[in-house]
Steps between C-alpha positions, in 0.01 A plus 500: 500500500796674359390834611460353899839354524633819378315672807687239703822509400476877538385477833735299598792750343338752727511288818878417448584919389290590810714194732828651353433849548352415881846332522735767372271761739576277785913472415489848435344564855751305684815605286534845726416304824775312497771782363383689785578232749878414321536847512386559940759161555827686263413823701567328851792253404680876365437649820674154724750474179564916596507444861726162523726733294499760743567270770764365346607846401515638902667168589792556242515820624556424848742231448700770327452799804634178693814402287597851459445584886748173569732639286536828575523328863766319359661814338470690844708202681723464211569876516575535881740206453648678261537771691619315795746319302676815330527666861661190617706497187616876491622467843707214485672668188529821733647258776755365248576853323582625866722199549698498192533852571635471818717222374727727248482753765658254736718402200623915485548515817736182531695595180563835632630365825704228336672836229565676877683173607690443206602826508599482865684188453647642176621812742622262783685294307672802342638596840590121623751558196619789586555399865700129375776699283760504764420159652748243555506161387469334846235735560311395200502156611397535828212765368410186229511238751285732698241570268471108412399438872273776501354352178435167583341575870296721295376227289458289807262753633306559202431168504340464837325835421291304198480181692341703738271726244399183342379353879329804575321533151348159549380632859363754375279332188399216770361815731311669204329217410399413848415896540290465172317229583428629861369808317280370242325267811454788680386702262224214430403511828453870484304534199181372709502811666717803306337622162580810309414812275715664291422825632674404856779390319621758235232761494551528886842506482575743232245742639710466853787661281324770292320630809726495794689796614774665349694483782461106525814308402453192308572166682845385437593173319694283769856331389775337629729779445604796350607381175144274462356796573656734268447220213102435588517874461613562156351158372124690616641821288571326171187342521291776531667651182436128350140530561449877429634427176279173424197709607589763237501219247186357613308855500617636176411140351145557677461886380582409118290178403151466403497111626277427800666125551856690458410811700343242797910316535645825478344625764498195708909486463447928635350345784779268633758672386349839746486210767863388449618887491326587809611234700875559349402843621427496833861281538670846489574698804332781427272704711120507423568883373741409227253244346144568634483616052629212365354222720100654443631531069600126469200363736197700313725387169390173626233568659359691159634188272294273689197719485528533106563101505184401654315722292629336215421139626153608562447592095486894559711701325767800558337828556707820332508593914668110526773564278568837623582407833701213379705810230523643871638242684706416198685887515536534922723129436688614225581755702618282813674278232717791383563604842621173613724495156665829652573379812670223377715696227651762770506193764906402542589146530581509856172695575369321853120460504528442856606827543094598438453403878679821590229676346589880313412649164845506479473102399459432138256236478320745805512805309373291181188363700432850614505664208257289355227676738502741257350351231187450709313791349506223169368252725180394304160491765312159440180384642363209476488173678824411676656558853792755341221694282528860607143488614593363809554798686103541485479220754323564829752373798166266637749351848663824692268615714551692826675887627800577349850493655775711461879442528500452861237222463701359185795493674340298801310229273813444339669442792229319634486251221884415457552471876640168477751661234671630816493862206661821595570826312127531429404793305183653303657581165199713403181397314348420124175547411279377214301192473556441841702750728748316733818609707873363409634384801853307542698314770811336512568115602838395535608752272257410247186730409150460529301700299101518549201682356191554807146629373435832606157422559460226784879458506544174346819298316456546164854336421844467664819357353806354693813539302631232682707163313364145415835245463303134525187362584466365821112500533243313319164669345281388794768712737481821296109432485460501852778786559267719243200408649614613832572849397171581349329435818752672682392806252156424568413348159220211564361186278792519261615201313810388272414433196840544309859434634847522253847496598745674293869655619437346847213641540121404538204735338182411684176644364238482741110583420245595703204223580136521580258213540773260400520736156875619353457846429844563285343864466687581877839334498774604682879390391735357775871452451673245740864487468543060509845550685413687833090428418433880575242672314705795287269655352121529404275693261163548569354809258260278316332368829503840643330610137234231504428377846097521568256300652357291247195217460564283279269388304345095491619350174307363217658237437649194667876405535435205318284697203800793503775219482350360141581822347842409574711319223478101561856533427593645826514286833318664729697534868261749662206736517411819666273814498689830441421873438730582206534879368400558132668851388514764806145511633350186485503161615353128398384247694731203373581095578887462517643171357820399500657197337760340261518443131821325354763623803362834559283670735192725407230700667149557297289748609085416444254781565248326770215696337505466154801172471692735219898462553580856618890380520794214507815508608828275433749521839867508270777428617781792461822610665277722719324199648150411396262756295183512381436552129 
């Protein structure tokens, strides 16, 4: 009995080991099942974990490419309104260096003639002494009594006289006012249909003066008299020497620092101060001979400063070929600058710049200009991209076509084209070649010459110049528009336009431009001077037409007006909107949407290339004692 319940107890022990092993077999079997499957699900949540980071990665990055792409947007804007305001800023301090200059001038002058007074009073009363020794007393009364009279009518009349002075003055203020405001309404009205490029305003009218003949006198600054004259004279002299010497100040400064914020003002301040002196310049009545040097040294001084300037607003930097051209530039003005100091040490105190008119190395400040052509051979040769860069005797003359005339034929277009001159005297005073070979031809009006450069090939008017005078204006823009207009057709030019008119010294610069399709091309502009007294055109220029005229088809642009005018600043008011052809450098052109409009009182013209919508240029119209220029 004992022995079978043994059997089952042990039987039972070997059911429950055999149930337990069975059991840990089966938990063993399923153990690496299931760390398989946790190990599958970790595996794909890394992979989204890695890719959601990724994502989030790219996306940061981007946000970044975007902030810094605003701000160096930001940076650009902030940079070119830097610029814009130090240009603005070194030429008002130019403007107010030339007038406290001219002040203590004027202050010399009237000391000097109050010393000569004193001193002829001092003399005068000396021999009224000498004269009253042997006077008797009933003479001296009557000569007291006399004198008394004389005094008091004399106060009487000085009286009236600044009654009178003070009734004119307030005229006068109530006419300039109603002048000003006439002027400002009709230049608003105007602005719908004139625009502008710098080009047709300085670079066109420098280039008139480096390039005409040497025979070709420059045009005479009308006055009132002799004396005006004589003072308008000297005042253009002193200024010259003003600016030469701020130009040497702004160069060396430019040459010796290493920086590029400092170097960009000091060039800038080269810039307007070369404007200032070569509009000083071409004050003096000197022939085109005696300053054909100096003119073409302080424009490409300019010119060259403005070059270097953009460079540097662009982020490029200096080349060693940069610098020496500027070390160059630098050395040909010292030189002027020490020239001019010479002139003015052996110049007497009753030297008469109006005696320059007579012409004559004899002259002093004559004889200085000339010599100055010596120093040419110094003259450093720069090319690059500007209209006074040397390279711009490689042009090809694209608008004379036609046989070639000779003096005869020069002679007979001339008189041909100033018939209603009523001109005699006409002569052929031989011929220049170069660029563009013409014949020097003059007349005489009235006494007065006219002096005129015809193409040798096809026999056209290159440019003419009336030295006749300009006392008042007695004819409004729209005369001197249509007076200009009239003489191009009468030369045979067709489809021109005006697309820039200025009135300075009585007289108003029109620069027209040629038009195709409705499209300013400010490549081919001619220059037309209308004298606002007599409203007789006195002179024209018409090289760069001449140079560029060509049949052209333009293009269809890319964009829309209304596309091109969002690259313009919100700031600006937007008056109007054109297509032009504007030239980039010396032989090519863009395809461009003109806007003009106003931002806080002043005027500005933004040029948007109608391919691509880049801003290839902007202008400010300032106002100056030359009129109105583009900067």
């Amino acid at each position: 009995m004992e022995e079978k319940k043994n059997n089952a107890v042990e039987k039972a022990e070997k059911v429950a080991d055999n149930n337990v092993k069975k059991a840990k077999n089966k938990t063993s079997n399923k153990k690496p099942s299931a760390k398989k499957s946790v190990r599958a699900k970790s595996k794909k949540q890394n992979v989204k974990a890695e890719q959601k980071r990724e994502k989030k990665l790219y996306e940061k990055q981007q946000r970044i490419a975007e902030r810094e792409k605003i701000r160096a947007e930001k940076e650009k804007r902030l940079a070119e309104k830097r610029v814009e305001l130090a240009r603005i800023k070194a030429h008002k301090k130019a403007e107010k260096q030339k007038a406290k200059a001219t002040a203590i001038r004027e202050k010399n002058r009237r000391k000097a003639e109050l010393d000569a007074k004193k001193a002829q009073l001092k003399a005068e009363r000396k021999a009224r002494k000498e004269m009253l020794k042997n006077e008797s007393k009933k003479e001296k009364r009557e000569r007291i009594a006399s004198e008394r009279s004389a005094k008091r009518e004399a106060r009487l009349n000085e009286k009236k006289i600044k009654q009178e002075k003070r009734r004119q003055a307030m005229a006068d203020r109530q006419q300039r006012k109603e002048k000003k405001r006439q002027y400002k309404q009709k230049r608003r009205e105007r602005n719908r249909g004139v625009g502008g490029w710098i080009a047709a305003v300085v670079s066109l009218g420098v280039a008139t003066l480096v390039l005409s003949s040497v025979l070709t006198f420059t045009f005479l600054m009308p006055s009132a008299s002799d004396n005006m004259l004589e003072m308008g004279y000297r005042k253009s002299f002193y200024d010259t020497v003003e600016q030469v010497d701020n130009i040497d100040l702004n160069l060396s400064k430019a040459i010796a620092t290493s920086d590029q914020s400092a170097l960009q003002k000091y060039l800038l301040d080269t810039a307007i101060n070369s404007e200032l002196a070569e509009n000083d310049l071409q004050q003096l009545p000197l022939q085109d001979e005696s300053k054909h040097y100096t003119t073409k040294l302080i424009n490409q001084i300019g010119d060259y400063s403005k070059y270097l300037c953009n460079k540097i607003s662009r982020g490029e930097t200096l080349s060693g070929q940069d610098k020496q051209g500027l070390s160059q530039l630098y050395h040909a003005n010292l030189n002027f600058k020490e020239a001019l100091g010479k002139m003015m040490a052996n110049m007497k105190s009753d030297y008469s710049f109006s005696s320059m008119l007579k012409g004559g190395d004899g002259n002093l400040v004559i004889h200085g200009f000339n010599q100055l052509q010596n120093l040419s051979v110094e003259y450093p040769e720069l090319i690059y991209d500007g209209p006074f860069s040397d390279g711009i005797n490689q042009r090809q003359i694209k608008g004379l076509k036609g046989e070639e005339i000779d003096e005869n034929g020069a002679v007979e277009t001339f008189k041909k084209a100033f018939v209603e001159f009523n001109v005699d005297k006409v002569e052929c005073l031989g011929a220049t070649d170069g660029e563009m070979s013409v014949f020097n031809v003059k007349g005489e009006k009235d006494g007065q010459m006219i002096y005129a450069q015809i193409s040798k090939m096809g026999g056209k008017i290159v440019m003419f110049e009336y030295a006749g005078s300009c006392e008042e204006v007695k004819h409004d823009q729209a005369d001197a528009i249509e007076a200009g207009e009239k003489f191009l057709s009468d030369l045979g030019f067709t489809d021109m336009q005006p697309v820039w008119v200025n009135l300075s010294n009585n007289v108003y610069t029109i620069n027209f431009a040629y038009t195709v399709n409705d499209v300013i091309v400010y490549s081919d502009l001619v220059k037309v001077r209308v004298c606002a007294e007599t409203n007789q055109v006195i002179g024209i220029e018409a090289r760069t037409y001449y140079t560029n005229h060509t049949e052209r088809k333009v293009e269809s642009p890319v964009l829309s007006v209304s596309q091109a005018e969002k690259k313009v600043s919100s700031d600006i008011e937007i008056l109007t909107s054109r297509l032009a052809i504007v030239p980039i450098g010396q032989s090519s052109e863009k395809l461009c949407y003109e806007f003009s409009g106003e931002f806080e009182g002043s005027t500005y013209y933004v040029y948007i290339d109608a391919i691509t919508g880049r801003q290839v240029e902007m202008f400010k119209v300032i106002e100056s004692t030359e009129g109105e220029l583009l900067m």
